[in-house]
C-alpha positions in Angstrom: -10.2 -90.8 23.9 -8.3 -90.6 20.6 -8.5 -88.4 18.0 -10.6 -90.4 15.4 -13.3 -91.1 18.3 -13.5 -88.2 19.7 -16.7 -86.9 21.0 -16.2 -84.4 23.6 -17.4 -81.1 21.7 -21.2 -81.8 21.7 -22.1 -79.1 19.2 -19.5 -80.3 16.8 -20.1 -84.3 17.6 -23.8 -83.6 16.3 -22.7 -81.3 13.5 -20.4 -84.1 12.4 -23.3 -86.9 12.4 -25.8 -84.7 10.9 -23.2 -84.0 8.0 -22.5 -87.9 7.8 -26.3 -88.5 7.0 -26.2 -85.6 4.5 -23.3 -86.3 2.9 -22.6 -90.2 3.1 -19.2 -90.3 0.5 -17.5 -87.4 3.2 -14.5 -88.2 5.7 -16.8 -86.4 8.3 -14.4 -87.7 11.0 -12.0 -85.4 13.0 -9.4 -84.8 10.4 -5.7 -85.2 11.5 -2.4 -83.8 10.7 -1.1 -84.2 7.4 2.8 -84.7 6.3 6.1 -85.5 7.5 6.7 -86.7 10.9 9.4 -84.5 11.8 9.5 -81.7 10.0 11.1 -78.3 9.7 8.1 -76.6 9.7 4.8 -77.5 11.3 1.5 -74.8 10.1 -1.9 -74.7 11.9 -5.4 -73.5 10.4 -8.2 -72.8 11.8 -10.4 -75.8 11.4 -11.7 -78.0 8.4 -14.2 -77.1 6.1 -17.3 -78.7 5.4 -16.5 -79.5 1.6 -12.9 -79.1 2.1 -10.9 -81.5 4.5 -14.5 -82.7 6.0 -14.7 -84.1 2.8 -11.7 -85.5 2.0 -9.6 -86.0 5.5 -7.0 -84.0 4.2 -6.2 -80.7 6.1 -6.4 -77.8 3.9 -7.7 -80.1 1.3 -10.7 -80.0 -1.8 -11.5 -76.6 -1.1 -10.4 -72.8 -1.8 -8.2 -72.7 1.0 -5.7 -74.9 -0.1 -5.4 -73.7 -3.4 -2.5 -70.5 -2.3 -1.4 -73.2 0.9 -0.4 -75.9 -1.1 0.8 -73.8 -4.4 3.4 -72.2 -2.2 4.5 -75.4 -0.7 5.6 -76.2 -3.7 6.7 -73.6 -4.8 9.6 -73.4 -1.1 9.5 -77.3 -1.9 7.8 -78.5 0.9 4.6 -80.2 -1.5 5.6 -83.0 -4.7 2.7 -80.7 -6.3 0.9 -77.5 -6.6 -2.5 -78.7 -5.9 -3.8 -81.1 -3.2 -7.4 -82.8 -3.9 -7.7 -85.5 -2.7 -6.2 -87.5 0.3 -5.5 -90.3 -2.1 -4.0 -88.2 -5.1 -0.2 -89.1 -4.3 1.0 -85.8 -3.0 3.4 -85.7 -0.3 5.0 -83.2 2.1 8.9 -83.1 2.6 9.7 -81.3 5.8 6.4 -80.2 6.8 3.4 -80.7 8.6 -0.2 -79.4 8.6 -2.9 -79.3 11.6 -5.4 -77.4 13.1 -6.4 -75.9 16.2 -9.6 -77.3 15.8 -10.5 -80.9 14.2 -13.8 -81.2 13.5 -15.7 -79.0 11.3 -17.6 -76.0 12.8 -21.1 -74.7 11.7 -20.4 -71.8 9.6 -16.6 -72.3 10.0 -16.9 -70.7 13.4 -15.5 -72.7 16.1 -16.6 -71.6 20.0 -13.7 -70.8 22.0 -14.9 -73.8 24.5 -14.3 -76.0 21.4 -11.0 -74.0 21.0 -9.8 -75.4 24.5 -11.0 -78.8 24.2 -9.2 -79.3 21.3 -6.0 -78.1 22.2 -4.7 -81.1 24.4 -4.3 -82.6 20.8 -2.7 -79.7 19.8 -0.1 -79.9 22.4 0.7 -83.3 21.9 1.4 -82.7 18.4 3.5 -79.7 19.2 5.6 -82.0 22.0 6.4 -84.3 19.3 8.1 -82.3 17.4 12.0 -81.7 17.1 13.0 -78.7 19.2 13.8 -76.5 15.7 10.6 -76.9 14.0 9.6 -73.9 12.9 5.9 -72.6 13.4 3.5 -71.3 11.5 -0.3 -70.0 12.7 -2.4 -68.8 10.0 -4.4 -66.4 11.7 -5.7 -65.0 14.8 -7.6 -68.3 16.1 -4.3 -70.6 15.3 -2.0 -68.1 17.0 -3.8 -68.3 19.9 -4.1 -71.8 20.0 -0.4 -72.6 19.7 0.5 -70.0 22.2 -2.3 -71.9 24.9 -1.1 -75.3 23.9 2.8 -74.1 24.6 1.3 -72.4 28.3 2.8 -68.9 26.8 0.6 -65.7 28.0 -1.2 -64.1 24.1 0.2 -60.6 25.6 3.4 -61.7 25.3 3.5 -63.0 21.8 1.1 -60.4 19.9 -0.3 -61.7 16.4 0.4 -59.7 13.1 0.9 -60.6 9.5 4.2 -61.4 9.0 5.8 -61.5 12.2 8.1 -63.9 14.1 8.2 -64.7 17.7 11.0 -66.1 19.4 9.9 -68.6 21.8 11.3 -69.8 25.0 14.0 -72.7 23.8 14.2 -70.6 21.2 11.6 -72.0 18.4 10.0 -68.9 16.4 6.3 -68.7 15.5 5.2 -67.0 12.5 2.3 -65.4 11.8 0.3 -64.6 8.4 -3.2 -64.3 8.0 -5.1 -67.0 6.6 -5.4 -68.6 3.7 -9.5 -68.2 3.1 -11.0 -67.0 0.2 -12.2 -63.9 2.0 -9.0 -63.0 2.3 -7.5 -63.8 -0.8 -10.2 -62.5 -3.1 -10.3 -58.7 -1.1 -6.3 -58.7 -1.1 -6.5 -58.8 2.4 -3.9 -61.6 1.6 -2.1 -61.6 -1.5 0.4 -64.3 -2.9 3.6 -62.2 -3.0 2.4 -61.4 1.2 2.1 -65.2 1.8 5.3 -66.4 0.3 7.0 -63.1 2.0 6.3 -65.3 5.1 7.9 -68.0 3.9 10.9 -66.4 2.6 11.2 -65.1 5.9 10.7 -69.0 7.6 13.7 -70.2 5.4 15.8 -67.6 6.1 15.2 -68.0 10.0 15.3 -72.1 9.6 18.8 -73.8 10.3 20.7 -75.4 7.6 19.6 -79.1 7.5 
């Protein structure tokens, strides 16, 4: 089964349809990786949201999610602009890539670790395709997890914080930073200058091209 049919999480299949009849103009589709196809750095979210990628097909994408993701993209010149809206608006990714553990949008943004698993064989495919160097990047607890099981690595092994950077058998690094959510953002949880800390630290730790 490919991506763009894919079925197999009943709970989110019906969540899907039941958004497609309420809201006809939305992608409502699982939503696939966005950006170059072999890049430097490859980041995983959580999942899309329902007015955000949902709507538009465009990870990270039309909602408040985005809005710190794609401004410091930009800003480490990884984005040809600040903000992202739209899958059609012309904005394009130079040596990066965005996913997410989980494809299809979750009822009340809350994925069920079954759902989790499921999903990850398209994780790991992505993750196989990439050059041996890429650099990771999990934002949050759920993505962190998710690479680790899509790579076979044990979670005790490779614990998640803010900020930190795993070396990884072949000797890839994953990074960790909370996510990007409003939650976060608005109670400082997550601040700008902590986010583009963590990608400070990604360039440093990234080979010369």
């Amino acid at each position: 089964m490919t991506l763009a049919t894919c079925t197999a999480c009943p709970r989110l299949a019906a969540f899907l349809a039941a958004s497609r009849a309420r809201y006809p103009g939305y992608f409502c589709r699982p939503v696939p990786a966005f950006g170059a196809e072999r890049p430097r750095l490859f980041i995983v979210g959580l999942a899309p949201g329902l007015h955000g990628a949902n709507r538009t097909g465009r990870p990270f994408t039309g909602d408040f999610a985005g809005v710190l993701l794609y401004e410091t993209l930009h800003a480490f010149g990884y984005a040809s602009r600040p903000l992202s809206l739209a899958a059609d608006d012309g904005l394009v990714l130079t040596g990066c890539r965005i996913s997410n553990a989980v494809k299809c949008v979750p009822p009340e943004n809350k994925p069920e670790t079954p759902e989790i698993k499921r999903c990850n064989a398209y994780l790991k495919d992505e993750l196989a395709a990439l050059p041996v160097d890429t650099a990771l990047l999990a934002l949050g607890l759920v993505a962190h997890k998710a690479v680790l099981l899509a790579l076979g690595l044990k979670q005790s092994g490779y614990p998640f914080g803010h900020g930190a950077a795993h070396l990884l058998p072949g000797g890839r690094r994953l990074h960790d930073s909370y996510h990007c959510s409003r939650y976060n953002t608005q109670t400082h949880r997550l601040t700008p200058e902590m986010f583009r800390a963590v990608f400070q630290r990604i360039q440093e730790d990234l080979p010369c091209p």
